[in-house]
Chimera marker file (.cmm) of the C-alpha trace (Angstrom):
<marker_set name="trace">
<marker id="1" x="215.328" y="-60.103" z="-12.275" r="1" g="1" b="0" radius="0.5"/>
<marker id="2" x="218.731" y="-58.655" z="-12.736" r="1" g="1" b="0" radius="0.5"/>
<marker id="3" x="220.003" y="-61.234" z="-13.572" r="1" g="1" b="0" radius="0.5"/>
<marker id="4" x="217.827" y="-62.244" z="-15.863" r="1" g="1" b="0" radius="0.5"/>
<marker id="5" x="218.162" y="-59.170" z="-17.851" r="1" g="1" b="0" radius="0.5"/>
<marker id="6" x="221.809" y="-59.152" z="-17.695" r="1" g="1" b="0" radius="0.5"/>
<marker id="7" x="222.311" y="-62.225" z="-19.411" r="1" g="1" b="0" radius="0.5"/>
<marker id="8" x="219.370" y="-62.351" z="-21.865" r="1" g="1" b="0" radius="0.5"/>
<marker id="9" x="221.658" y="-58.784" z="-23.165" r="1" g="1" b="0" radius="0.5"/>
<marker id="10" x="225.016" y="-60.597" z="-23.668" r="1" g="1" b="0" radius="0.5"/>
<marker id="11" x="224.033" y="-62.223" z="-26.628" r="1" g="1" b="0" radius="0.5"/>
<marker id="12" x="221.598" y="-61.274" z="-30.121" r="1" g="1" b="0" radius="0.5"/>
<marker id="13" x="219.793" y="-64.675" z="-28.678" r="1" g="1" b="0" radius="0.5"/>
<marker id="14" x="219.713" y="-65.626" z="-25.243" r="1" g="1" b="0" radius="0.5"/>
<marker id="15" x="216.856" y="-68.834" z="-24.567" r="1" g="1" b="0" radius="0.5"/>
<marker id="16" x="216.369" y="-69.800" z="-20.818" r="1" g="1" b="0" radius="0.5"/>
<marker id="17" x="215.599" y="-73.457" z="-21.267" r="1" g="1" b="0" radius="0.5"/>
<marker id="18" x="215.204" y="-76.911" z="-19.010" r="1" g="1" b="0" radius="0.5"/>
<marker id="19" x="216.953" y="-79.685" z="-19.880" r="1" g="1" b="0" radius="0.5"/>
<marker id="20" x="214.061" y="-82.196" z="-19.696" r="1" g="1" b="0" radius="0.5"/>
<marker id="21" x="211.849" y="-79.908" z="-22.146" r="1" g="1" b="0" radius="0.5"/>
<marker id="22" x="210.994" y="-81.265" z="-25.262" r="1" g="1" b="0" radius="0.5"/>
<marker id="23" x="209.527" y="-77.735" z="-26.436" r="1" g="1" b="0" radius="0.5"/>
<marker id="24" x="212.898" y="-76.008" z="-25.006" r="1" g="1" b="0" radius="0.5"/>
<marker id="25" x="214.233" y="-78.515" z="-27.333" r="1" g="1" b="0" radius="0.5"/>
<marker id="26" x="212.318" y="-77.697" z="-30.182" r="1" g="1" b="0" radius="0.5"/>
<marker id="27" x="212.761" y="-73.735" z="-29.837" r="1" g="1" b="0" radius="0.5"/>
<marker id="28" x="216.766" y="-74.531" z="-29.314" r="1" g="1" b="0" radius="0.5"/>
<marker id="29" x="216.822" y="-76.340" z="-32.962" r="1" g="1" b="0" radius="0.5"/>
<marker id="30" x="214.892" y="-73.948" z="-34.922" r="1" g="1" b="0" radius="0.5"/>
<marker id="31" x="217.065" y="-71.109" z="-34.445" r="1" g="1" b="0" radius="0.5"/>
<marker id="32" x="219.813" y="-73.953" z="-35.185" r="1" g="1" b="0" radius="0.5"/>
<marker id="33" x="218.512" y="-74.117" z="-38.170" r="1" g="1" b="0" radius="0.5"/>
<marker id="34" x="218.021" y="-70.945" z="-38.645" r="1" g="1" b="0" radius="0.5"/>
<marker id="35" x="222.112" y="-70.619" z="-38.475" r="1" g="1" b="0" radius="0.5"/>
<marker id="36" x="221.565" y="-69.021" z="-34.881" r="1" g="1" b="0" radius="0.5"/>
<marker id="37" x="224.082" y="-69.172" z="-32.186" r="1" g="1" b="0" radius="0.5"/>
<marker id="38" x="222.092" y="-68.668" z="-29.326" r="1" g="1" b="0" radius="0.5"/>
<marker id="39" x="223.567" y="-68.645" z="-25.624" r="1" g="1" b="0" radius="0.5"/>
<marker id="40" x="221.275" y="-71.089" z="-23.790" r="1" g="1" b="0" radius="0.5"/>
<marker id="41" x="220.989" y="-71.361" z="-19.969" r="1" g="1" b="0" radius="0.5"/>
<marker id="42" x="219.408" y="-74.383" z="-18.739" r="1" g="1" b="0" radius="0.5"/>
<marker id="43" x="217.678" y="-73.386" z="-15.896" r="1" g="1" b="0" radius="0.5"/>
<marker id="44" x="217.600" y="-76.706" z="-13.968" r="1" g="1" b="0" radius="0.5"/>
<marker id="45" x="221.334" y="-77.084" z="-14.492" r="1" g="1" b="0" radius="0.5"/>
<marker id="46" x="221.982" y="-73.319" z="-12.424" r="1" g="1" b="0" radius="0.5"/>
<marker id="47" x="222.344" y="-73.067" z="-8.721" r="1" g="1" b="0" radius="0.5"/>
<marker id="48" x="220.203" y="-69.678" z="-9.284" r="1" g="1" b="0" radius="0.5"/>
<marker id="49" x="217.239" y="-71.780" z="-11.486" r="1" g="1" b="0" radius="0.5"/>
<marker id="50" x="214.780" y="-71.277" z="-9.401" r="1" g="1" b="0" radius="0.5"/>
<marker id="51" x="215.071" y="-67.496" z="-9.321" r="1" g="1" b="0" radius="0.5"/>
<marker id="52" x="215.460" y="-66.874" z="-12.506" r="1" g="1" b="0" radius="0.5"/>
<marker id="53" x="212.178" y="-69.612" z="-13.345" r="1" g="1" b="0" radius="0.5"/>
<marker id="54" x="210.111" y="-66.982" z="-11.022" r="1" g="1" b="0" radius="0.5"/>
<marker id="55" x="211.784" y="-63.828" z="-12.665" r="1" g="1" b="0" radius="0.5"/>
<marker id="56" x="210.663" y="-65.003" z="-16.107" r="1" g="1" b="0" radius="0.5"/>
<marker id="57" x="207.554" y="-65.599" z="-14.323" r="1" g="1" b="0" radius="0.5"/>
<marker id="58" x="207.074" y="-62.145" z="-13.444" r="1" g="1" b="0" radius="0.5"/>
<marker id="59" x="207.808" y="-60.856" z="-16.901" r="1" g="1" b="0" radius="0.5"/>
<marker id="60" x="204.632" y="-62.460" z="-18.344" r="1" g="1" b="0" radius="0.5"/>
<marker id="61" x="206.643" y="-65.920" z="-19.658" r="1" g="1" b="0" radius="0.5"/>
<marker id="62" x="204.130" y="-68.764" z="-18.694" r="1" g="1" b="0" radius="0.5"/>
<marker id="63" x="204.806" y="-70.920" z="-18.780" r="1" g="1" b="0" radius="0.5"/>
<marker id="64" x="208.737" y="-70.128" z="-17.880" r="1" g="1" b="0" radius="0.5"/>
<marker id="65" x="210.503" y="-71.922" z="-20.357" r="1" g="1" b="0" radius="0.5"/>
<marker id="66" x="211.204" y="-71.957" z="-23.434" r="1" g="1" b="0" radius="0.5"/>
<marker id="67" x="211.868" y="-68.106" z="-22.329" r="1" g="1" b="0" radius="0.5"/>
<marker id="68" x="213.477" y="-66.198" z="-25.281" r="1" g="1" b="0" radius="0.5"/>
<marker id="69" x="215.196" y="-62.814" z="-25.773" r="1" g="1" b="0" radius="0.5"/>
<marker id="70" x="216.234" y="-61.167" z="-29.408" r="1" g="1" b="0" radius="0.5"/>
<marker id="71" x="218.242" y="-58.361" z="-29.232" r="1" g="1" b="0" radius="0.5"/>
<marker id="72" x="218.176" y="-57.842" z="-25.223" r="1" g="1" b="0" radius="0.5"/>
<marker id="73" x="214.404" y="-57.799" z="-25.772" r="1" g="1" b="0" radius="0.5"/>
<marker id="74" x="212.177" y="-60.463" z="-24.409" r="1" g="1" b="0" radius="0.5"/>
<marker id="75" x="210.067" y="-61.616" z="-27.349" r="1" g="1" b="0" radius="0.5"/>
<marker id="76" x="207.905" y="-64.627" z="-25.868" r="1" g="1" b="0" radius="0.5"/>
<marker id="77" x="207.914" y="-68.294" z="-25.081" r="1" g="1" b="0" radius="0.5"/>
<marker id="78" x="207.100" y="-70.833" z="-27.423" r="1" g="1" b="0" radius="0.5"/>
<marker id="79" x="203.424" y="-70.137" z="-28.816" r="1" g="1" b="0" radius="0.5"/>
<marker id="80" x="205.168" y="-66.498" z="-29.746" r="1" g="1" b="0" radius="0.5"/>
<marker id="81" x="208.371" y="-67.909" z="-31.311" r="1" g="1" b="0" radius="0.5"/>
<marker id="82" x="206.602" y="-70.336" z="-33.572" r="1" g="1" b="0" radius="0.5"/>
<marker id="83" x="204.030" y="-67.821" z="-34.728" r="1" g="1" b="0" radius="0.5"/>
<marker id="84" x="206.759" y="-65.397" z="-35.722" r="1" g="1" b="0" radius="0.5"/>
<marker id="85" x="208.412" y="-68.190" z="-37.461" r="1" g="1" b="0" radius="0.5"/>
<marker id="86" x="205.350" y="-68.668" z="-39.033" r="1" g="1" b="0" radius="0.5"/>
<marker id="87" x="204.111" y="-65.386" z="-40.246" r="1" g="1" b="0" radius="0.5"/>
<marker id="88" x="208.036" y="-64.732" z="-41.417" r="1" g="1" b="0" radius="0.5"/>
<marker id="89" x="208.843" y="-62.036" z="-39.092" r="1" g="1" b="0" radius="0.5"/>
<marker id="90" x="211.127" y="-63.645" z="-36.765" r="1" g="1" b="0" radius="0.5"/>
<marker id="91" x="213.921" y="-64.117" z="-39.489" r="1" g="1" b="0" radius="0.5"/>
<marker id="92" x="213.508" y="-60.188" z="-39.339" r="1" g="1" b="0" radius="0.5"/>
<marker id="93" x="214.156" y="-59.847" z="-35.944" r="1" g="1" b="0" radius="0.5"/>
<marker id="94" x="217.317" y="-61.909" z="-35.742" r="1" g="1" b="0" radius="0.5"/>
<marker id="95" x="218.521" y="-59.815" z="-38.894" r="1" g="1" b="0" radius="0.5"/>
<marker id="96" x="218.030" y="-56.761" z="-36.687" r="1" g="1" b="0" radius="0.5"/>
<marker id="97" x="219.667" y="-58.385" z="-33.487" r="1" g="1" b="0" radius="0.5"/>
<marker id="98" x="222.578" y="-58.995" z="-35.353" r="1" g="1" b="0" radius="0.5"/>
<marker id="99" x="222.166" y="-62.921" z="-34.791" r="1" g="1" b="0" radius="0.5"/>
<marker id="100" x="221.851" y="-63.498" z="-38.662" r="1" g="1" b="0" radius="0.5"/>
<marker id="101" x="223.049" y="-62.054" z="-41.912" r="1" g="1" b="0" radius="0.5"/>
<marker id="102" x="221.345" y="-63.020" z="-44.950" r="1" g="1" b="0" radius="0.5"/>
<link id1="1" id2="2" r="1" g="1" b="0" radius="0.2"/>
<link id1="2" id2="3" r="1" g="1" b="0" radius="0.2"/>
<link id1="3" id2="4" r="1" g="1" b="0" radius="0.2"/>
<link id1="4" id2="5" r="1" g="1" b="0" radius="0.2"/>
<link id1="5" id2="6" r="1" g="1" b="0" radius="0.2"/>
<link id1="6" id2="7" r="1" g="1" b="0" radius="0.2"/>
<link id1="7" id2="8" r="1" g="1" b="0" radius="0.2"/>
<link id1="8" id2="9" r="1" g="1" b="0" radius="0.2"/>
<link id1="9" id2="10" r="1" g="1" b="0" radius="0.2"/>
<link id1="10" id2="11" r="1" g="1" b="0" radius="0.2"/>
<link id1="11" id2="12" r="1" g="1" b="0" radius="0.2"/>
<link id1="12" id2="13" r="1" g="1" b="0" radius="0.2"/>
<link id1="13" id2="14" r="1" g="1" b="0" radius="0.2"/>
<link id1="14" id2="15" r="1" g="1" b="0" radius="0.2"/>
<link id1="15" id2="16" r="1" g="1" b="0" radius="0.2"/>
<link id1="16" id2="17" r="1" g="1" b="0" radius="0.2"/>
<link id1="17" id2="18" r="1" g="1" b="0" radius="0.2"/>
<link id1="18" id2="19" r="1" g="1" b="0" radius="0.2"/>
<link id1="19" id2="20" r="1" g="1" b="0" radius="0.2"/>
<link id1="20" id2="21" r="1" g="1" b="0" radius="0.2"/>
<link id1="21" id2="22" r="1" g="1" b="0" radius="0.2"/>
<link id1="22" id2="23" r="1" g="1" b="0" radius="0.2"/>
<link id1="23" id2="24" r="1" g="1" b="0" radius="0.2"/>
<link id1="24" id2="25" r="1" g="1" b="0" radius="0.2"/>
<link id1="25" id2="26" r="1" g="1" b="0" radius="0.2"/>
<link id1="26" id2="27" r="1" g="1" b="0" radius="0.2"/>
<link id1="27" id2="28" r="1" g="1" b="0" radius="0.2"/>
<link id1="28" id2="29" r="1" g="1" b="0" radius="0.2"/>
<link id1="29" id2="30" r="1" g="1" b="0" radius="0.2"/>
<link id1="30" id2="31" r="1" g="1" b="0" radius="0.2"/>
<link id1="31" id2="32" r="1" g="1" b="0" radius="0.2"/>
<link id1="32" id2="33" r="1" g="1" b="0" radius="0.2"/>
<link id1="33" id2="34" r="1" g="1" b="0" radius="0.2"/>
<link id1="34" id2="35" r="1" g="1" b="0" radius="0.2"/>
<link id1="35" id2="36" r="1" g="1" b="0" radius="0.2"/>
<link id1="36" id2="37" r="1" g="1" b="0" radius="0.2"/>
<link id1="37" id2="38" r="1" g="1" b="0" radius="0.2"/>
<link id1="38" id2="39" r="1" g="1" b="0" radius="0.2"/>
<link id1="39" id2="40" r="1" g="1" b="0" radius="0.2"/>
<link id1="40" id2="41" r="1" g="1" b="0" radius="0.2"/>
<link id1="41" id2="42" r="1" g="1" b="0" radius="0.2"/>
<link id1="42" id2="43" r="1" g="1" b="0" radius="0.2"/>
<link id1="43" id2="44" r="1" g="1" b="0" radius="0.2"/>
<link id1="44" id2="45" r="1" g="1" b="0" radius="0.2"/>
<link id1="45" id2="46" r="1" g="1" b="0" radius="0.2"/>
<link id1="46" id2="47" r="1" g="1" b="0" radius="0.2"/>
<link id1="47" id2="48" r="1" g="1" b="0" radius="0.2"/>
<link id1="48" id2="49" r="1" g="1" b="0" radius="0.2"/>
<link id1="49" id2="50" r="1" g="1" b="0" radius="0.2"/>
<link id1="50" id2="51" r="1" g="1" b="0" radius="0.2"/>
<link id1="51" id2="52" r="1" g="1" b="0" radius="0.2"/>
<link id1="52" id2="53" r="1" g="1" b="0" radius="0.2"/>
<link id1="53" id2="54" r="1" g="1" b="0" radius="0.2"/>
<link id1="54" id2="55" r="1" g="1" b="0" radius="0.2"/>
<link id1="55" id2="56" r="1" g="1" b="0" radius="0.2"/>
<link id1="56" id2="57" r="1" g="1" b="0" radius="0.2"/>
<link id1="57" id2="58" r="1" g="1" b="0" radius="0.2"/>
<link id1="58" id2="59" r="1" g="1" b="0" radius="0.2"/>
<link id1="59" id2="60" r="1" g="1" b="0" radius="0.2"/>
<link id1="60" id2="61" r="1" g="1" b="0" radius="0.2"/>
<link id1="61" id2="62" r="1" g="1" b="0" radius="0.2"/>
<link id1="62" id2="63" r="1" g="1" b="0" radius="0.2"/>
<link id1="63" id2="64" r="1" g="1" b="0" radius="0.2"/>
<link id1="64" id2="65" r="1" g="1" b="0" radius="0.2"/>
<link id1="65" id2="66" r="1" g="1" b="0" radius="0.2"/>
<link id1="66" id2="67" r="1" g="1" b="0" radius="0.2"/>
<link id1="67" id2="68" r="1" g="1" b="0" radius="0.2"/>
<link id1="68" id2="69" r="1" g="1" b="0" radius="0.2"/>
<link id1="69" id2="70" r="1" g="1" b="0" radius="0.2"/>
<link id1="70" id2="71" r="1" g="1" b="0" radius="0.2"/>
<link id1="71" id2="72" r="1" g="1" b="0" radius="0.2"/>
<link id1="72" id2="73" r="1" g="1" b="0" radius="0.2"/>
<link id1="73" id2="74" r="1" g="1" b="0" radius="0.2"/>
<link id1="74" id2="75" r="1" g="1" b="0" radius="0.2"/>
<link id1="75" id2="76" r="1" g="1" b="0" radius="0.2"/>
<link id1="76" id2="77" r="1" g="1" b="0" radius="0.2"/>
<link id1="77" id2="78" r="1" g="1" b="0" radius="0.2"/>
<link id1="78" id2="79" r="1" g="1" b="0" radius="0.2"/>
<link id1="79" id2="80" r="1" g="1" b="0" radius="0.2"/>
<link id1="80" id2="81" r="1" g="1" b="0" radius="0.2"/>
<link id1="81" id2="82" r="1" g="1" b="0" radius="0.2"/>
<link id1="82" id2="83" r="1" g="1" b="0" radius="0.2"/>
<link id1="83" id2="84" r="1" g="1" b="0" radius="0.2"/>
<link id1="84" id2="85" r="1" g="1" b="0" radius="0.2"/>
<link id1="85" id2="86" r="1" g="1" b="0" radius="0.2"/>
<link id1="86" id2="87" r="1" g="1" b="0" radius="0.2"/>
<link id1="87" id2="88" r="1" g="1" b="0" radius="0.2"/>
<link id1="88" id2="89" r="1" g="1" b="0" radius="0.2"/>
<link id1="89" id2="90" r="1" g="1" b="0" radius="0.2"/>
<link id1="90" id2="91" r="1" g="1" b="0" radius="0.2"/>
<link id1="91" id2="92" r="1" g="1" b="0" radius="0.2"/>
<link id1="92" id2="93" r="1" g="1" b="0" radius="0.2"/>
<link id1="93" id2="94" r="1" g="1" b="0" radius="0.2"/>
<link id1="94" id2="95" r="1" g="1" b="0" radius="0.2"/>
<link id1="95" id2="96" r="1" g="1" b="0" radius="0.2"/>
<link id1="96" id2="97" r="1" g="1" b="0" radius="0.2"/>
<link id1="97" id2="98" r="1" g="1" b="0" radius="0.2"/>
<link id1="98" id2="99" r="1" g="1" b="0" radius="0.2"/>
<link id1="99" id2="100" r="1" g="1" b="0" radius="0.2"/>
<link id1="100" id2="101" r="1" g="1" b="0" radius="0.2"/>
<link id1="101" id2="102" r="1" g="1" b="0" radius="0.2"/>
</marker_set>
């Protein structure tokens, strides 16, 4: 869990991903798109995977991945991310983060 929370802070976007997701895929181009520089840590790549899979776990993510933090914050997995793409209130939230500027 510590670990989990100490790099989802050292970056305004911070997505724990697998490799061999296509909707870890999916989340990872959006905020491309969005001109987002996220720091991405593909969980099946990491010694430590497996612990940080079941610490996302605990904090509600299910399933684990796409798991992605704004601001330090964990906002959600995919479902969430899409929506708040959708409703327009994610562009707010990477504005506030600091990820984007316009």
């Amino acid at each position: 869990m510590d670990r989990v929370a100490k790099l989802a802070s050292q970056k305004a976007v911070v997505i724990f991903s697998k490799s061999s997701c296509c909707m870890c895929h999916a989340i990872k181009r959006l905020f491309y798109e969005q001109g987002v520089s996220p720091a991405i840590y593909e969980l099946d790549e990491d010694a430590r995977g497996k612990e940080m899979e079941w610490a996302l776990t605990r904090l509600g993510c299910n399933p684990p991945v796409p798991a992605v933090f704004i601001g330090g914050k964990f906002v959600g997995s995919a479902n969430t991310i899409l929506t708040l793409q959708l409703n327009g209130s994610l562009k707010n939230l990477l504005k506030n983060a600091g990820a984007i500027w316009l």
